[in-house]
C-alpha positions as CSV (number, residue, x, y, z in Angstrom):
1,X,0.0,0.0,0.0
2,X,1.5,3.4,-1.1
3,X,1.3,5.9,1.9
4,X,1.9,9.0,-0.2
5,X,0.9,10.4,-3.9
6,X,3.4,13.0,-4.7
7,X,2.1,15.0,-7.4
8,X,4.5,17.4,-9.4
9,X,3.2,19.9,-12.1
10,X,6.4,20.9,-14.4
11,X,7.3,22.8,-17.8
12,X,10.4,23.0,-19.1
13,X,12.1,22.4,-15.6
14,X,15.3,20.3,-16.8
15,X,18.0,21.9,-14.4
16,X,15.5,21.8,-11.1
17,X,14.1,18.3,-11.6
18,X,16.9,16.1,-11.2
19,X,17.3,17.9,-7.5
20,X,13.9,17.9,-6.8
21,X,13.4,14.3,-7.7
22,X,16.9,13.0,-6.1
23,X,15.4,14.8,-2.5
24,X,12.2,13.1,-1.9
25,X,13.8,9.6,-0.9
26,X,15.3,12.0,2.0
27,X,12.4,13.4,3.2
28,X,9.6,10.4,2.7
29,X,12.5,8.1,4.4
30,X,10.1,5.2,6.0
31,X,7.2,5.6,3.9
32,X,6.5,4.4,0.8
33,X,5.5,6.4,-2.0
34,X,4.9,6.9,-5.6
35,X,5.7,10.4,-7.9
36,X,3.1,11.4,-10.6
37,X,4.9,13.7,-13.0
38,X,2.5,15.9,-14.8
39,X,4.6,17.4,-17.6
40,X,3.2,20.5,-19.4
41,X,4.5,19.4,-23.2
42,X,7.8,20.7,-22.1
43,X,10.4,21.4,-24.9
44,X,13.3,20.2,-23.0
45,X,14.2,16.9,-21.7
46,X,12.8,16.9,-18.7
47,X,10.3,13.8,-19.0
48,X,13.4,11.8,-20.2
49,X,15.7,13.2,-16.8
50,X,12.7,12.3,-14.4
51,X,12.2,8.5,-15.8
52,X,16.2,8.0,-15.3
53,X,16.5,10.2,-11.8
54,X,13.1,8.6,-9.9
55,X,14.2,5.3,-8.7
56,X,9.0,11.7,6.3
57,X,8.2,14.1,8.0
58,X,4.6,15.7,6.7
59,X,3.0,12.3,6.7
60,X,4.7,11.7,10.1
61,X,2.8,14.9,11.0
62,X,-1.1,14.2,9.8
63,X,-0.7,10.3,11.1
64,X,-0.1,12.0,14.3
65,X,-3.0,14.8,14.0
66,X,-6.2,12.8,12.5
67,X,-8.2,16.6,12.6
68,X,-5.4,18.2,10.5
69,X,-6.7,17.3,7.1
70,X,-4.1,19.1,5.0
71,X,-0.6,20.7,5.6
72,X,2.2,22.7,4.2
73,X,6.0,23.0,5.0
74,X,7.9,25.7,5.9
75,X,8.9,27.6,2.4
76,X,12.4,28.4,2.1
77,X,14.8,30.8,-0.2
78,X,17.8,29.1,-2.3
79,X,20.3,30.2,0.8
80,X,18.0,28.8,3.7
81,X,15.9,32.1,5.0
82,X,12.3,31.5,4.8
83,X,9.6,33.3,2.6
84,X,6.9,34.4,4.9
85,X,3.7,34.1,2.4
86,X,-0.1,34.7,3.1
87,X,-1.7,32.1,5.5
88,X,-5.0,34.0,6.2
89,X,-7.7,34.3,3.8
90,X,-8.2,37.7,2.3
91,X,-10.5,39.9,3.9
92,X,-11.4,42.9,3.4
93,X,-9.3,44.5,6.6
94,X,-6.2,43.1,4.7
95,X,-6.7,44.4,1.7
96,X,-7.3,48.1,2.9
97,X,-4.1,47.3,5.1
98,X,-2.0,46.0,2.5
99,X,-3.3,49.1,-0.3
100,X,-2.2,51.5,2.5
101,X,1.1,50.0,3.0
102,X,0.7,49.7,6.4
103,X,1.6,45.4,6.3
104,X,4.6,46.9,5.3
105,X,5.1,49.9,8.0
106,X,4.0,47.4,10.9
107,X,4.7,43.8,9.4
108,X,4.8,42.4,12.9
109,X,2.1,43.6,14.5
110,X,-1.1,41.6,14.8
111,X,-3.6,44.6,13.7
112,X,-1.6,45.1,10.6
113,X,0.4,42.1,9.6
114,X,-2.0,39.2,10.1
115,X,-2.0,38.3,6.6
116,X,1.4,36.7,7.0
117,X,1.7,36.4,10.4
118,X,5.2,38.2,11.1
119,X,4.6,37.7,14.4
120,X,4.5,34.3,14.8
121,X,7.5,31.9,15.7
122,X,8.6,30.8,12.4
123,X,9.7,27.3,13.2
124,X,6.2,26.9,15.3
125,X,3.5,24.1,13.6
126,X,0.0,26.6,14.1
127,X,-3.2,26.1,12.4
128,X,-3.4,28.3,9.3
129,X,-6.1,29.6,7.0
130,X,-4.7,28.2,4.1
131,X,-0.8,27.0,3.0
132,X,0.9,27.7,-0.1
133,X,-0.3,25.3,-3.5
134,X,3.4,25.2,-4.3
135,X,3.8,22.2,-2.1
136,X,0.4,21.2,0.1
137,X,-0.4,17.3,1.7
138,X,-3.9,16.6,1.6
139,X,-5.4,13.5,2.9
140,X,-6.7,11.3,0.3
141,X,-10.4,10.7,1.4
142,X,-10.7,14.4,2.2
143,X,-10.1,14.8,-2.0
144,X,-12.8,12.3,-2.1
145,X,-15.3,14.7,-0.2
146,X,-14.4,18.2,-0.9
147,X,-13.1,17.5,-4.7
148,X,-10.7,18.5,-6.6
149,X,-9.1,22.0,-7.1
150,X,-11.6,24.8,-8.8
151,X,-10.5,25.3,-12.3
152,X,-12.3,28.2,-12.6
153,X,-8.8,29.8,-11.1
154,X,-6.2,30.1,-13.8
155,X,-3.0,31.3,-11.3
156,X,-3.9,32.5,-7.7
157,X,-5.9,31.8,-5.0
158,X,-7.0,28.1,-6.0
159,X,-5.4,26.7,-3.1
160,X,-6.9,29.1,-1.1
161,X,-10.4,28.3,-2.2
162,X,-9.3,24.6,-1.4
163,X,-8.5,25.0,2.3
164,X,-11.3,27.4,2.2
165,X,-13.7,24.4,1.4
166,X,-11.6,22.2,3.9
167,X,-12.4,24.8,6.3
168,X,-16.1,24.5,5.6
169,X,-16.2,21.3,6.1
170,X,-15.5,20.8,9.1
171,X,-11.2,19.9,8.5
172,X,-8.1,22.3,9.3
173,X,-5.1,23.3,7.7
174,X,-1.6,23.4,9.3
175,X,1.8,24.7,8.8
176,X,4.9,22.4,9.7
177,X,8.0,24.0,9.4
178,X,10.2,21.5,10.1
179,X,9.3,20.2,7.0
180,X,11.2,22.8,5.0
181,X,11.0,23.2,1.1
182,X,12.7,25.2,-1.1
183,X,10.8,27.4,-3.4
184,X,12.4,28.8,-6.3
185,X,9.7,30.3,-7.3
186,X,8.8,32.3,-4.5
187,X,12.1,34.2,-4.8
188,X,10.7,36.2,-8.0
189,X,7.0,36.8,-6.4
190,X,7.6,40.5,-4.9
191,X,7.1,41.9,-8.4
192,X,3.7,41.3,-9.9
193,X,4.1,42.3,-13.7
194,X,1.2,43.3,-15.9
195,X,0.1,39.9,-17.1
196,X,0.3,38.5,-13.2
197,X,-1.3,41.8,-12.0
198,X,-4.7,40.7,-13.8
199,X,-4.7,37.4,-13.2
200,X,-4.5,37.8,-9.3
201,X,-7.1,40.4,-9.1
202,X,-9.6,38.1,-11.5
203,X,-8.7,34.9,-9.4
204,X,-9.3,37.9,-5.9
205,X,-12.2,38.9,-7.1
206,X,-13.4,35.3,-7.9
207,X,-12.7,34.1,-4.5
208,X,-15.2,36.9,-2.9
209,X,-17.4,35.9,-5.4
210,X,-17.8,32.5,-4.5
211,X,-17.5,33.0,-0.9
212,X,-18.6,36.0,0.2
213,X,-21.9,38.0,1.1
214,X,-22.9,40.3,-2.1
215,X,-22.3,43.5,0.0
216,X,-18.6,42.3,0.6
217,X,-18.2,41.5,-3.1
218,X,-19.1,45.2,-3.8
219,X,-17.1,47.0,-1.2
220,X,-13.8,44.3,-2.4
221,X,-14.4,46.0,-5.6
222,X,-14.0,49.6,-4.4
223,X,-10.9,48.3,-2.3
224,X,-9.4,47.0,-5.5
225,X,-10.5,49.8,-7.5
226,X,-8.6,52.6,-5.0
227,X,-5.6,50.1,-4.8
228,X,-5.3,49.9,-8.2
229,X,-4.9,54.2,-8.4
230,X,-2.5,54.3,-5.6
231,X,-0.3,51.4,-7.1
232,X,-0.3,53.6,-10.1
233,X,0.6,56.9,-8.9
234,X,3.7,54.8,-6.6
235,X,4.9,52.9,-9.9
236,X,4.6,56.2,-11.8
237,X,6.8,58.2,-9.2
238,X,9.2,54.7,-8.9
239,X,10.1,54.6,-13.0
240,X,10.4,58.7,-13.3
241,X,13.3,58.4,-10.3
242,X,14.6,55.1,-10.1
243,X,15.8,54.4,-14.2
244,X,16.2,50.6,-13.2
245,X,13.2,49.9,-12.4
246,X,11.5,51.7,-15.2
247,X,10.6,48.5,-17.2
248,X,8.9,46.5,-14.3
249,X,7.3,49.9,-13.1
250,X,5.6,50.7,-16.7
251,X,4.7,46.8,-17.2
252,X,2.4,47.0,-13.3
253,X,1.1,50.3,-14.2
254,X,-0.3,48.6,-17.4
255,X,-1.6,45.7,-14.9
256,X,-3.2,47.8,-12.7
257,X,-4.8,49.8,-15.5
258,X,-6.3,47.1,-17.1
259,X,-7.8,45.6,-13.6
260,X,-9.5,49.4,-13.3
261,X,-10.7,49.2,-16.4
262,X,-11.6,45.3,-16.4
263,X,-13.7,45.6,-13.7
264,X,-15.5,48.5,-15.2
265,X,-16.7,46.0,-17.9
266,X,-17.4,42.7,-17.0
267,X,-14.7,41.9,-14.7
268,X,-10.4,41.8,-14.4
């Protein structure tokens, strides 16, 4: 009987999946497992490297907590530090927060920074919101009765609506940090260029949608809608003075023109 499913969604990831692949003997240790590869028509030989390369401490974690139903490591930079991402649902408090810069001014203070949760121990295990879909363990019957991810998300927030509906039903989500992972990824997520820009705000917008009261999904638009000017204005004043930056300042003022605009029509 295989004790864990380890599903990995790739494209054109040659030079990361020998390393990736070569680790998870290290961390799955007494368990037994299998690896679904779920290759993206990459161009590169990376289907070839994974069929040559493939030959615990999460699962040690939810045998032990039978009310945890799913769990995410701690996320970690190339050189060790660890990325501090989102772990409570959005809500309209941390939205106005977060468009008034003010998760930024006070990022460990619990009226201000509770999106990310600066002020917590980061090598404590703490019940979460919702964990990063970059790597998340969910149990296999709880797939069974909640389903499957939404695919009405494109990019954003669709692992959020899952521990969302985990929430619902009755389940909760952990983080484990002593499980660490690295996230190469997560390196490049401070900037949000134009084409990202939209599809976070259309994946927002659809998450308020879905679950929230029709008064909330109005006032979320008008939170977007004044973020969206000030992020302008601050990108415009960034490109004029810092030269550097003048490329990735233009490409989010584009993004956050077209979510103003966008939801002026029939959405981002």
């Amino acid at each position: 009987m295989i004790d864990l499913s380890v599903i990995i969604v790739t494209w054109n990831s040659r030079k990361d999946m020998e390393a990736c692949l070569s680790s998870l003997p290290h961390g799955v240790q007494r368990h037994t497992f299998e690896v679904l590869l779920v290759d993206n028509a990459s161009a590169d030989d990376t289907v070839a490297l994974s069929r040559k390369v493939m030959p615990s401490v999460l699962v040690e974690f939810l045998d032990a907590h039978p009310v945890v139903w799913a769990c995410g490591p701690g996320m970690l930079n190339r050189d060790g530090t660890p990325q501090r991402t989102g772990v409570r649902f959005p809500s309209l408090w941390n939205l106005f927060v977060e468009t008034l810069y003010l998760d930024r001014v006070f990022p460990s203070t619990r009226l201000f920074g509770r999106h990310r949760e600066f002020y917590e121990d980061p090598l404590r295990a703490h019940a979460v919101d919702y964990v990063q879909g970059s790597c998340l363990m969910l149990r296999r019957e709880v797939l069974d009765s909640i389903g499957k991810l939404d695919e009405g998300f494109f990019m954003y927030f669709e692992e959020t609506d899952w521990c969302y509906r985990i929430g619902k039903a009755g389940g909760k989500v952990w983080i484990v940090p002593s499980a660490g992972v690295i996230h190469f990824g997560g390196e490049t997520a401070g900037h949000y260029d134009e084409r990202r820009l939209v599809f976070y705000y259309r994946s927002l917008l659809r998450f308020f949608d879905k679950h929230h009261t029709v008064s909330a999904r109005i006032a979320v638009r008008f939170v977007v809608f004044a973020r969206s000017l000030i992020r302008i204005v601050s990108w415009c004043i960034i490109g004029m003075f810092k030269p550097g930056l003048r490329g990735a300042a233009w490409s989010s003022c584009r993004g956050y023109a077209r979510v103003v605009f966008g939801m002026g029509r029939s959405g981002v």
